[in-house]
C-alpha positions as CSV (number, residue, x, y, z in Angstrom):
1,X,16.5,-23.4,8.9
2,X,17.3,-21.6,5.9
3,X,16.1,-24.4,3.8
4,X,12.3,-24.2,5.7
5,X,12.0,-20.2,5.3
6,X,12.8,-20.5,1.6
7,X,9.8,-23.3,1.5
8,X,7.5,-21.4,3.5
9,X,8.3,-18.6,1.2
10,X,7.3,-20.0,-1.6
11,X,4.1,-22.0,-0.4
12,X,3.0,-18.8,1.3
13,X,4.4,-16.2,1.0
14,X,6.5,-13.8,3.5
15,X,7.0,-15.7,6.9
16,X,6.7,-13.1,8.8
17,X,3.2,-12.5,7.0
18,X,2.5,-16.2,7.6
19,X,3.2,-15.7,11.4
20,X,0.9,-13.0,11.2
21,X,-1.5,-14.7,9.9
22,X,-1.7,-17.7,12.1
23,X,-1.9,-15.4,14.5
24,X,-5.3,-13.8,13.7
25,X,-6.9,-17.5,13.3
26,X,-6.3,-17.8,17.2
27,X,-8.8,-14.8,18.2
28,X,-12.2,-16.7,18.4
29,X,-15.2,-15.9,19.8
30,X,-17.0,-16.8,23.1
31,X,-18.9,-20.2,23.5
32,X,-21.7,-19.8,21.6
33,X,-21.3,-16.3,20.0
34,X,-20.3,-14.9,17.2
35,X,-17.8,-12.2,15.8
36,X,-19.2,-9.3,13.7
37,X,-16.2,-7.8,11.8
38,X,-16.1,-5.0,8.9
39,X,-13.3,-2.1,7.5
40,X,-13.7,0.5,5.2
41,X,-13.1,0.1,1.4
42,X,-10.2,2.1,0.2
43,X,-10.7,4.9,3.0
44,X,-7.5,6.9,2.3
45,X,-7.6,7.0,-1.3
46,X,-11.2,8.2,-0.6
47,X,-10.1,10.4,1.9
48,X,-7.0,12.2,0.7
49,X,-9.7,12.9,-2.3
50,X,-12.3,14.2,-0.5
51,X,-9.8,16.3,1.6
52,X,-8.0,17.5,-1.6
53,X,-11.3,18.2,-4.0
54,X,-10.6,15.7,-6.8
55,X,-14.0,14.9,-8.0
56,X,-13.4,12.7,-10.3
57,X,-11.7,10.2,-7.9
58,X,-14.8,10.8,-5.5
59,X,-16.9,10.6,-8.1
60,X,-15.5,6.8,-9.2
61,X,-15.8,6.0,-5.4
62,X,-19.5,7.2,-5.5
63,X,-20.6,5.0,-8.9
64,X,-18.9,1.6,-7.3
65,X,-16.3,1.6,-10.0
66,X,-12.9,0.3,-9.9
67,X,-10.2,2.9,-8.3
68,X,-7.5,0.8,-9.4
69,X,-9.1,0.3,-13.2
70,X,-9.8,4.1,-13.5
71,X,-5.7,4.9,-12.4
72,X,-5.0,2.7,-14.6
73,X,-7.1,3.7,-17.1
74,X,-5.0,7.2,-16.9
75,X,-1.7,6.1,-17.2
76,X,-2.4,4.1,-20.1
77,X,-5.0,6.4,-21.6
78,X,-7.3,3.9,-22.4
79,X,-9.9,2.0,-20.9
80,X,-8.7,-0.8,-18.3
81,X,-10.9,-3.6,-17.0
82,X,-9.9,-6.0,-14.3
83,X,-11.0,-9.2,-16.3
84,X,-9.1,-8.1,-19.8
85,X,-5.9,-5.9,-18.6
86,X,-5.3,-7.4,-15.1
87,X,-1.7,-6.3,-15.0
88,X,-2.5,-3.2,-16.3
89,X,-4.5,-2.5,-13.5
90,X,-2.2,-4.3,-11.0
91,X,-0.6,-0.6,-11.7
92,X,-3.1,1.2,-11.1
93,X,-3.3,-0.4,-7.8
94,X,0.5,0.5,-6.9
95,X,0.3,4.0,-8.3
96,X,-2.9,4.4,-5.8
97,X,-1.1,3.1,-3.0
98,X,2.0,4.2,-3.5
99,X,1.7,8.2,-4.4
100,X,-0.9,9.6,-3.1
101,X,1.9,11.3,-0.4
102,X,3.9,12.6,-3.4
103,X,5.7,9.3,-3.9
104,X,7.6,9.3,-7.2
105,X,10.8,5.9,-8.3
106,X,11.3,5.3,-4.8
107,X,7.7,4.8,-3.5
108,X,6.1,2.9,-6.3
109,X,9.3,0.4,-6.1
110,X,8.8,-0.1,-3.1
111,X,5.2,-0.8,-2.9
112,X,5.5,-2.4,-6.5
113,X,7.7,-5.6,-4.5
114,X,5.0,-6.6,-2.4
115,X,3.1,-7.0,-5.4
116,X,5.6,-8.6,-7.6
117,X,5.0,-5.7,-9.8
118,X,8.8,-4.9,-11.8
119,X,8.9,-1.8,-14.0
120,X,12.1,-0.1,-15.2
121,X,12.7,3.6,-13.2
122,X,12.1,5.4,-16.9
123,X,9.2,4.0,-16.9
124,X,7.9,4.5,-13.3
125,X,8.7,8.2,-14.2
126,X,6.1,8.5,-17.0
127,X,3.2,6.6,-14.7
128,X,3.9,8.6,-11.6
129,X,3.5,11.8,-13.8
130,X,0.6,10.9,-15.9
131,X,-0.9,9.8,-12.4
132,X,-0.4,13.2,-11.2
133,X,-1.1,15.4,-14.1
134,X,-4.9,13.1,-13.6
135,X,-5.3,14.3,-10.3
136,X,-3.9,18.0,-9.6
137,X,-6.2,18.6,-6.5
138,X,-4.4,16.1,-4.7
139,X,-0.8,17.1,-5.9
140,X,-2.3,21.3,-5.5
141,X,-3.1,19.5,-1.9
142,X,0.8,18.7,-1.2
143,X,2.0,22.5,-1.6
144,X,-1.2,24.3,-0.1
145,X,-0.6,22.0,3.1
146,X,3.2,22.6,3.4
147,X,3.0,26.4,2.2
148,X,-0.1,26.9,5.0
149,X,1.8,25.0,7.5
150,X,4.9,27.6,6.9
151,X,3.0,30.8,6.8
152,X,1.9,29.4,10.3
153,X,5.4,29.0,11.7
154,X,6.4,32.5,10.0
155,X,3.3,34.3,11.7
156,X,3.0,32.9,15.2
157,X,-0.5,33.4,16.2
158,X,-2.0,33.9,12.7
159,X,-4.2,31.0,11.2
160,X,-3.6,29.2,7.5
161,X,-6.1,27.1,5.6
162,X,-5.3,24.1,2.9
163,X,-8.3,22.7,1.1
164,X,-11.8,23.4,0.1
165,X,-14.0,25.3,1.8
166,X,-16.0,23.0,4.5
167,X,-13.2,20.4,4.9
168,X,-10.4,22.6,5.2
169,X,-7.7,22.3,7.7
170,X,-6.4,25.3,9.6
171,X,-2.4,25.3,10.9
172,X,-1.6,27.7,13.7
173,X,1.2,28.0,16.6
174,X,0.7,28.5,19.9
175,X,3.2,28.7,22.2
176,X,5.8,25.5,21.4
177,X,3.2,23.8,19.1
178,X,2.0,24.2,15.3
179,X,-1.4,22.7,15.7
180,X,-3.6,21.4,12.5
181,X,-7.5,21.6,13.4
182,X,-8.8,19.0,11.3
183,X,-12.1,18.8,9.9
184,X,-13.4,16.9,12.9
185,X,-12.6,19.8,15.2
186,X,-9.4,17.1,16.6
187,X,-6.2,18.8,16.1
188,X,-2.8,17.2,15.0
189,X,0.3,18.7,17.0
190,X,4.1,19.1,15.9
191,X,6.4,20.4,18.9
192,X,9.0,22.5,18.5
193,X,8.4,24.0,14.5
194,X,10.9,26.0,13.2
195,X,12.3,26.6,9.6
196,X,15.2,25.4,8.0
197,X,16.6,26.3,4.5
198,X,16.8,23.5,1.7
199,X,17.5,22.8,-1.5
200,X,17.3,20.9,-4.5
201,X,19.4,19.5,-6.2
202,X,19.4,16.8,-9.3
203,X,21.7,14.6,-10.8
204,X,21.7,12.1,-14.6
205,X,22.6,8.5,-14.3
206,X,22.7,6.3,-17.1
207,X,19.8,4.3,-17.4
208,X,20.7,0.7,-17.7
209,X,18.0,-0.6,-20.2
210,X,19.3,2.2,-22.8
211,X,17.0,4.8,-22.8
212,X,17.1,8.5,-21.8
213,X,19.6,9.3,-18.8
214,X,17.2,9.3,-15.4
215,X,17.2,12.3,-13.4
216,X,17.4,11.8,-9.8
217,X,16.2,15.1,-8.0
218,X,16.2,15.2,-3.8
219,X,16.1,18.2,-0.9
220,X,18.9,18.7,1.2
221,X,19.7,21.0,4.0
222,X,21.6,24.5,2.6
223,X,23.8,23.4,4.8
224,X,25.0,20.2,3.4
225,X,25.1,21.4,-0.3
226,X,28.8,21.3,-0.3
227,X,29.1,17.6,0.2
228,X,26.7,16.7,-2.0
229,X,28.1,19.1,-5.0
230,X,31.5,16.8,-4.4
231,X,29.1,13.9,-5.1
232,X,28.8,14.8,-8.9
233,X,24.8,16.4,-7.7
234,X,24.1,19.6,-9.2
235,X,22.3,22.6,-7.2
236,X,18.5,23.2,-8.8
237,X,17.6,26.5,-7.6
238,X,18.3,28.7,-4.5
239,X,17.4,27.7,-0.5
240,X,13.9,27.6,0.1
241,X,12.7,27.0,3.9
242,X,11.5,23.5,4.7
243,X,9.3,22.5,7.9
244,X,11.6,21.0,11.1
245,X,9.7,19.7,13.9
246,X,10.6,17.6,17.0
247,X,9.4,14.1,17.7
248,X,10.1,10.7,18.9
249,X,12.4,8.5,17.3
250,X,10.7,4.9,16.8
251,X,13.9,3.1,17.2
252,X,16.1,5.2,20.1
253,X,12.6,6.4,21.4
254,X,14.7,9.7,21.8
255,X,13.7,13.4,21.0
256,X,15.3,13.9,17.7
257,X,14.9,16.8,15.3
258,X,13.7,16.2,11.4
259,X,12.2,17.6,8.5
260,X,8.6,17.1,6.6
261,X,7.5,18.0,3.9
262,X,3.7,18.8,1.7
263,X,3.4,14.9,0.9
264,X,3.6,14.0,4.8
265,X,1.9,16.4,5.8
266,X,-1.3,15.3,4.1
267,X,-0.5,11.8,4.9
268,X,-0.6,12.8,8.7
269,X,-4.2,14.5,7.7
270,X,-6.0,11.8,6.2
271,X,-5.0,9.3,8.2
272,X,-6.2,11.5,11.1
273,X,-9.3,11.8,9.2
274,X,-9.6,8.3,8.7
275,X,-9.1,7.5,12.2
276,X,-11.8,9.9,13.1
277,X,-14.0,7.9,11.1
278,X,-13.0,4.5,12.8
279,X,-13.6,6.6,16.1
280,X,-17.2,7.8,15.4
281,X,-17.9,4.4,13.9
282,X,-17.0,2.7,17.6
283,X,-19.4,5.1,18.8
284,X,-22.2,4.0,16.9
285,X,-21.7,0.7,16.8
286,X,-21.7,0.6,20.5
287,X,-25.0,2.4,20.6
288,X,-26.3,0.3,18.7
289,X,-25.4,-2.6,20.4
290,X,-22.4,-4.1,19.3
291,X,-19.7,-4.0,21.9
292,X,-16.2,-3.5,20.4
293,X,-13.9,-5.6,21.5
294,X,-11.3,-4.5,19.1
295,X,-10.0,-2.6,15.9
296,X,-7.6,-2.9,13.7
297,X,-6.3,-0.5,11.2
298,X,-9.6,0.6,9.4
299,X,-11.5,-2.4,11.1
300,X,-14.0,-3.1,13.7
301,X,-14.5,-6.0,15.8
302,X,-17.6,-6.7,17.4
303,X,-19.0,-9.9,19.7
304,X,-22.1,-10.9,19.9
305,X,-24.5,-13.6,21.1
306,X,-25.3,-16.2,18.1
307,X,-28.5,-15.0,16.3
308,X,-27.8,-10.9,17.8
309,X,-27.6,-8.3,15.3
310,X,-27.7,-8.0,11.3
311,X,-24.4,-8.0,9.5
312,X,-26.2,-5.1,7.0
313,X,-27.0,-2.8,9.9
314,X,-23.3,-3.6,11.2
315,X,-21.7,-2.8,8.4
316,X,-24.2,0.7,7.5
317,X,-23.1,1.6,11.2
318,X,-19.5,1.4,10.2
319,X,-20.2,3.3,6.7
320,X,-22.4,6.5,8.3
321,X,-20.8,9.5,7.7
322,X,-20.7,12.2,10.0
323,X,-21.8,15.8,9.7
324,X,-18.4,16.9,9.3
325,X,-17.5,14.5,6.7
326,X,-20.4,15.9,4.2
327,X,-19.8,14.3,1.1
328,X,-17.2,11.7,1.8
329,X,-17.7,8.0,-0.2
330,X,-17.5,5.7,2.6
331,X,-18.0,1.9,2.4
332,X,-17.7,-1.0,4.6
333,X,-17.4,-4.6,4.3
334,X,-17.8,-7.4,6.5
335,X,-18.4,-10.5,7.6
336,X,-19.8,-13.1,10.4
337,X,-17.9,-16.1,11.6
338,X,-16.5,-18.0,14.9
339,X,-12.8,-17.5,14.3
340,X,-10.9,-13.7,13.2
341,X,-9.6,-13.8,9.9
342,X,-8.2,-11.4,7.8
């Protein structure tokens, strides 16, 4: 058995991707109809952007150029195409994906495996910072969303905004909830806030290619810093409070306690955004005529009769944006066929 996941792995990838994949292949349309299917291009890099301010990101979104070629094109501080400087831009790509949430080592790692991207921590550092110093709306974003969402916990009653004027989100506790209003109007909910002290602290570790020692920084609870200062960490400042929330715990489906952070918090935002988008899009698209029998993710799947509809005015169904989204790039691909594929 071993023997035949190894081969699969190396024919095509991830079995459990493979299973997946199969699995798709087996939706198919009705006897003589057809399946109208389209997502959105990029729609949380374009969203935490628009949310955030950055213009220039918005502004690469709006021209049809590359996201992934214009990251890259920052780290490296030079012009990156797709056809000359494919790894390069390969990159760009994991530096999009992976810290827009205020990922730093540990994120673009992680993200970098499924790519079969491998880069030495040292320099991971220096591509996650020059990413960040290129866009400091987005990393402003982090702190104004964690800072608004603490003033709102401090002052029961009293709201806090994070981001520019018109697509702002406003935090506020009522009763056992901190509620986000999002630009929608649709509101996010954490139960049970309260504040918790933290701290950083940091630590060197040799780095094993040769170059300068890598500095590991991480929050902890104040009340932990004890075991961790018998670790060899060092403390990096004095207790500052951090957000605690309740929720449901995807594994024990139990109430558990945790903490979040500026980086989550906008993560939770755009994705609500993003899902208000999907949401309006369902709307229109069943107006218009196209039933939904299903959505994915960012995607849309519509059945039709054979020679119904036009995949153009599907897909600028799926792209309209809304009154409250003023300004926002959005784009949508799709396609026509008999059988769902990804």
């Amino acid at each position: 058995m071993t023997a035949l996941v190894d081969t699969i792995d190396l024919l095509y990838g991830p079995p459990l991707d493979v299973i997946s994949n199969c699995l798709r292949g087996c939706i198919v349309a009705a006897p003589e109809h057809d399946l109208l299917v389209a997502d959105f291009s990029a729609i949380e890099a374009r969203g935490i952007a628009w949310l955030a301010g950055e213009e220039r990101v918005l502004d690469v979104f709006r021209t049809g150029a590359d996201i992934y070629c214009h990251a890259a094109s920052d780290v490296y501080g030079r012009p990156i195409s797709k056809k000359k400087d494919p790894d390069e831009r390969q990159i760009g790509k994991v530096v999009v994906l992976a810290c827009g949430y205020q990922g730093s080592v540990g994120a673009f790692q992680a993200m970098a495996r499924g790519y079969g991207v491998k880069v030495p921590d040292a320099k991971v550092k220096e591509i996650v910072s020059a990413w960040r110093a290129a866009n400091p709306a987005i990393v402003s974003y982090w702190y104004e969303a964690e800072e608004a969402a603490i003033s709102a916990v401090t002052n029961k009653g009293q709201v806090f905004t994070a981001g520019p004027p018109g697509r702002e989100v406003k935090y506020l506790v009522r009763g056992s909830f901190l509620f986000c209003r999002l630009p929608s109007g649709r509101a996010l909910s954490y139960p049970y806030p309260k504040l918790v002290p933290y701290i950083w602290i940091r630590r060197a570790t040799e780095d094993p290619a040769g170059g300068e020692p890598l500095v590991e920084q991480r929050r902890v609870p104040d009340r932990d810093l004890g075991r961790w200062l018998s670790r060899g960490w060092k403390q990096n400042g004095e207790p500052q409070p951090a957000l605690h929330y309740k929720y449901v715990d995807g594994l024990t489906k139990a109430w558990t306690e945790g903490p979040t952070y500026g980086g989550s918090l906008v993560e939770n935002i755009t994705q609500a955004v993003c899902r208000d988008l999907l949401a309006g899009a369902i709307v229109r698209l069943e107006a218009g005529g196209y039933p939904i029998i299903m959505h994915v993710h960012d995607e849309v799947v519509s059945e039709v009769p054979e020679g119904y509809g036009d995949l153009a005015e599907f897909d600028a169904l799926v792209a309209e944006a809304p009154a409250w989204a003023a300004g926002f790039p959005i784009t949508a691909e799709g396609w026509r066929g008999k059988r769902y594929r990804k």
